[in-house]
C-alpha positions in Angstrom: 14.4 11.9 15.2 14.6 10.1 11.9 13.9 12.2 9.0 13.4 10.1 5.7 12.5 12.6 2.3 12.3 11.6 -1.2 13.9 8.2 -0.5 14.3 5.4 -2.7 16.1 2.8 -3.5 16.7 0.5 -7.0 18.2 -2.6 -7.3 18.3 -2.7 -11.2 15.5 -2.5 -12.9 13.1 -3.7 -8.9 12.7 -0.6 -6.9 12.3 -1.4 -3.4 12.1 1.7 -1.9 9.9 4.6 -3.7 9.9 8.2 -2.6 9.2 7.6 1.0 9.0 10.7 2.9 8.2 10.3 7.1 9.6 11.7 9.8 9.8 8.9 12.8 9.4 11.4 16.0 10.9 10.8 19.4 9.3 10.0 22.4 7.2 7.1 21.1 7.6 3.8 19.6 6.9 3.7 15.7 5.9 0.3 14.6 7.2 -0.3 10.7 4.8 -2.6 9.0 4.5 -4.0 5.7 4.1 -7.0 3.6 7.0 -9.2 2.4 9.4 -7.3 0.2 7.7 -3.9 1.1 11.3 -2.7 1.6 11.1 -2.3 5.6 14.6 -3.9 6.0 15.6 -2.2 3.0 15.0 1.5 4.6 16.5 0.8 7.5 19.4 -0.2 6.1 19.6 2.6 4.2 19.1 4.3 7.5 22.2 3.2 9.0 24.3 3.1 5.6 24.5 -0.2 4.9 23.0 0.6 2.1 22.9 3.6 -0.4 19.9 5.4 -1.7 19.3 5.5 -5.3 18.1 9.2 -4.4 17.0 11.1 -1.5 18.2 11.0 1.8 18.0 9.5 5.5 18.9 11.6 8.2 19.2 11.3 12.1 19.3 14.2 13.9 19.3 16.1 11.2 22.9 14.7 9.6 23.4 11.2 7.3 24.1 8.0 8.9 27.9 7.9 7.7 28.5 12.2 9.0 27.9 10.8 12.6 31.5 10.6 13.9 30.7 8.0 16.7 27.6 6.5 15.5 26.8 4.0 18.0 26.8 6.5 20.5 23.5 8.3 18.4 22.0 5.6 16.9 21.7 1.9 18.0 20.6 -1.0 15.4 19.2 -4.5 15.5 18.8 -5.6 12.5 20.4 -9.6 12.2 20.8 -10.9 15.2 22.8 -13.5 14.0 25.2 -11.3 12.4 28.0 -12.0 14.9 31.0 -14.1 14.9 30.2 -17.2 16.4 33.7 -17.8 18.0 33.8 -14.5 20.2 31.9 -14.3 23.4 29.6 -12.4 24.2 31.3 -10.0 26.4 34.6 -9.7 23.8 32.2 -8.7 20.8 30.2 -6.0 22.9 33.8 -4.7 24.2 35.1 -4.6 20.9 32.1 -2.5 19.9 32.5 -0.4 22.7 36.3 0.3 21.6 35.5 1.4 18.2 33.3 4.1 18.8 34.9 5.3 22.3 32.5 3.6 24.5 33.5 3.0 28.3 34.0 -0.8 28.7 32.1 -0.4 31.9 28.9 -0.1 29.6 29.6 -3.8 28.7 28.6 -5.2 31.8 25.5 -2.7 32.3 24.2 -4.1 29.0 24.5 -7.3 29.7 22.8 -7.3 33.0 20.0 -5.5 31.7 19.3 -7.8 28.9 19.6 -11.0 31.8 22.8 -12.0 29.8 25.2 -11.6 32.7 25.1 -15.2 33.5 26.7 -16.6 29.7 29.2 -13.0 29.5 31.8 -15.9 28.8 30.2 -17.9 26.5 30.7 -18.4 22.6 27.6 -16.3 20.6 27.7 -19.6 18.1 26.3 -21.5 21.1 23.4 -18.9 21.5 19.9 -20.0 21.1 17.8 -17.5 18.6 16.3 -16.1 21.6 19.8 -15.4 22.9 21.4 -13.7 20.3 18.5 -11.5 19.8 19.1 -10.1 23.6 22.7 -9.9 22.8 21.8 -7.8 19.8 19.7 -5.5 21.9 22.9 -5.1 24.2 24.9 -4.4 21.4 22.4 -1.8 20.3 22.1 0.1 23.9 25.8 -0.3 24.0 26.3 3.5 23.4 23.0 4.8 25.6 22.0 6.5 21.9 19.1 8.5 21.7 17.9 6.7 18.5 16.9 3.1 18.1 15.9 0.7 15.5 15.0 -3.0 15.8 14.4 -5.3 12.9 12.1 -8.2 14.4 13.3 -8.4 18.1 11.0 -10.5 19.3 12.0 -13.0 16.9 13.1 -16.3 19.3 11.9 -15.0 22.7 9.1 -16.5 24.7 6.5 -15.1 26.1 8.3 -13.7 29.6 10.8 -12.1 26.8 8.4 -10.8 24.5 6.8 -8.8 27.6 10.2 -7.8 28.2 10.4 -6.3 25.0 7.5 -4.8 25.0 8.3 -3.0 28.2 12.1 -2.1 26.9 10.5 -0.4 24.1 7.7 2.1 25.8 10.2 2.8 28.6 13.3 3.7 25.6 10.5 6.2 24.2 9.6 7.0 27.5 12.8 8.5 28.4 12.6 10.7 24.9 14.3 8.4 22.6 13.4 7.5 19.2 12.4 4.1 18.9 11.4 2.5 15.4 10.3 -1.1 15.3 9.7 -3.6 12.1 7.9 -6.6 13.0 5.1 -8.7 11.3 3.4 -9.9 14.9 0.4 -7.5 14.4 -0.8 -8.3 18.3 2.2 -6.9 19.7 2.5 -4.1 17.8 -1.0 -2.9 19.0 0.4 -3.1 22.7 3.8 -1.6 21.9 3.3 1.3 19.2 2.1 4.7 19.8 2.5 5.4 16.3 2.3 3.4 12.9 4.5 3.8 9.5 3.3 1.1 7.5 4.5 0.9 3.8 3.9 -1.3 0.8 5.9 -2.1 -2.6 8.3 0.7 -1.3 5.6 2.9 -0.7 4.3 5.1 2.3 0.3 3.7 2.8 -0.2 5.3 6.4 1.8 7.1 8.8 -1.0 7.9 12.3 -1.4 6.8 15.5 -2.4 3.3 16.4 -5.9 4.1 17.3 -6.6 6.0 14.4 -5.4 4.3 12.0 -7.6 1.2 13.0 -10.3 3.8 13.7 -10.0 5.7 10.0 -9.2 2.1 8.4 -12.4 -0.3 10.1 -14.5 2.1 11.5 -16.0 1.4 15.0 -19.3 -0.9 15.7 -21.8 0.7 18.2 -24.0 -2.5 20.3 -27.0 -1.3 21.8 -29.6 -3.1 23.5 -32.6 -2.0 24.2 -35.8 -3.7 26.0 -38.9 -2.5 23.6 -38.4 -3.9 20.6 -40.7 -0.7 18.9 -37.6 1.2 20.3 -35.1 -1.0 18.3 -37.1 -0.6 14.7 -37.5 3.3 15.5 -33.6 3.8 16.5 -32.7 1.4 13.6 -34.7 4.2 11.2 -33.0 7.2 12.9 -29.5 5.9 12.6 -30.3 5.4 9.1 -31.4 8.5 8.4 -27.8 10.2 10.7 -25.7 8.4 7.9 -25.0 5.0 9.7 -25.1 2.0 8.2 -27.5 -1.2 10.4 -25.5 -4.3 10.4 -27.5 -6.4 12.3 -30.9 -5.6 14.2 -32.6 -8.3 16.8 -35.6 -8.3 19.1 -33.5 -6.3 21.9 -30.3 -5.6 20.3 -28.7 -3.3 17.1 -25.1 -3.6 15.8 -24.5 -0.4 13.9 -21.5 1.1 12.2 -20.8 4.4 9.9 -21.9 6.5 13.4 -20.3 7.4 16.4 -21.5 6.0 19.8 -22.1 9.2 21.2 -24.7 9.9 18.2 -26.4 6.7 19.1 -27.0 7.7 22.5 -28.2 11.4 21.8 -30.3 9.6 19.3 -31.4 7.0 21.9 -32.5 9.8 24.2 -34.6 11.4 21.6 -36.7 8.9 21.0 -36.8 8.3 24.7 -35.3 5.1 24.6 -34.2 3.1 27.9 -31.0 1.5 27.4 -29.9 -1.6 28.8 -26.0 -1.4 26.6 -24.4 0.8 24.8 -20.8 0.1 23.6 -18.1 1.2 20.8 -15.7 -1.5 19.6 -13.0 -1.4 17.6 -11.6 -4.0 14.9 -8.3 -5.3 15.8 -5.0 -4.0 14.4 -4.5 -7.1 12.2 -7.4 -6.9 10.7 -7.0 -3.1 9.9 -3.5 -3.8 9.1 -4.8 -6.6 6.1 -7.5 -4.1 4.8 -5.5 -1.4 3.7 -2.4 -4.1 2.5 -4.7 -6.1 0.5 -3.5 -4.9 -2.7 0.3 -4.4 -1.8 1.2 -7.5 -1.0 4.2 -8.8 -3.3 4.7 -12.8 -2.6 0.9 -13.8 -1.7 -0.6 -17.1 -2.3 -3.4 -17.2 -4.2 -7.0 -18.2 -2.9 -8.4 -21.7 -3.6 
């Protein structure tokens, strides 16, 4: 678990990071979303010490980042996955990893293999593709077997077979009771992979819920109905009105309705004795949750034309 209270973060006069208090539970995937400069990178380095709060604190497992006398064996970290030395291989820079916090060197190889980089164990990381070096720098971060996890963009370089990868490593790390915190900007995937949603802007927390209720509590659902008799459409039309739901659009054989639940609908239909030939909830997509609530925090925008 990753405890965050009170924490923030100046850099001179900008604050990047402003009272953000969450805790990031285990057993599920927490996706960390934000604008530009929202100060996602920002907290997790703070996270694993690389940089200092201004005030607050960042725990894991209930101690600081810098208390944890092997580290990598309790929490694993990719946050630049080019932030290796080119000239080492990729087998010498996950051993040396392995030797500074105690690690068995057989863990190297098991790594390796189950990031599909057995196969270029001997080769220089500055000869790595993007895509490469961000599966090295998930080895490096399973290195230790820790029970907490943060990635920084890991799907950054992959195609599509290694962005289903991903997605899979992820749910089956949470799976097996870890923590697993992940910071991307590709809304689509994080609607597949997250259970659970921190999403902050201009340092601050905006939502911390699961995925479907945040896009739920953000956009609201749609209820389609068709119906054959187009009396019954006008008379359900009125009745949803009159419930609190708001008509969006209303046809000859078909309502769009929103503001309403589609159970409601349906008890609704039935008391008007309505026959129903559709009756269906849908929800908005993540991204387009994800805009509405950020619309005011974002810090580099482009203005509209």
């Amino acid at each position: 678990m990753i405890a965050l209270r009170a924490l923030t973060k100046k850099f001179g006069d900008k604050v990047a990071v402003d009272d953000l208090t969450v805790d990031i539970p285990a057993g599920r995937v927490t996706g960390f979303l934000g604008p530009n400069g929202a100060g996602k990178s920002t907290t997790l380095r703070m996270i694993v010490g690389l940089d200092r709060p201004t005030s607050g604190t960042a725990h894991v497992n209930g101690r600081p980042y810098p208390a944890l006398p092997h580290p990598l064996r309790e929490v694993g970290a990719l946050l630049d996955a080019k932030a290796v030395h080119p000239g080492r291989t990729a087998a010498k820079h996950l051993l040396a990893m392995a030797r500074s916090n105690g690690i068995p060197a057989r863990r190297v190889d098991e790594v390796l293999a189950a990031v599909g980089l057995t196969d270029v164990a001997g080769k220089r990381v500055g000869t790595f593709s993007l895509g490469m070096a961000q599966r090295l720098g998930i080895a490096g971060a399973l290195l230790g077997d820790p029970p907490v996890l943060l990635f920084d963009e890991p799907v950054n370089g992959l195609d599509l077979d290694g962005v289903r990868w991903i997605r899979g490593l992820m749910r089956s790390l949470a799976d097996e009771g870890r923590t697993v915190l992940v910071s991307s900007h590709l809304m689509s995937e994080m609607q597949l992979t997250a259970h659970r949603l921190v999403i902050i802007g201009r340092g601050r927390l905006l939502a911390d819920a699961p995925v479907a209720e945040f896009i739920r509590d953000t956009t609201g659902e749609t209820v389609h109905v068709r119906l054959p008799e187009p009396a019954d459409v006008a008379e359900l039309a009125a009745r949803v009105v009159a419930a609190g739901g708001t008509v969006l659009r209303g046809g000859h054989d078909e309502l769009v309705v929103a503001g309403i639940a589609v159970q409601r609908v349906g008890d609704l239909a039935h008391e008007i004795g309505a026959r129903l030939h559709g009756l269906s909830a849908t929800s908005r997509s993540l991204e387009e949750a994800y805009l509405e609530l950020t619309e005011n925090a974002v810090e580099y925008g482009v203005a509209a034309r």
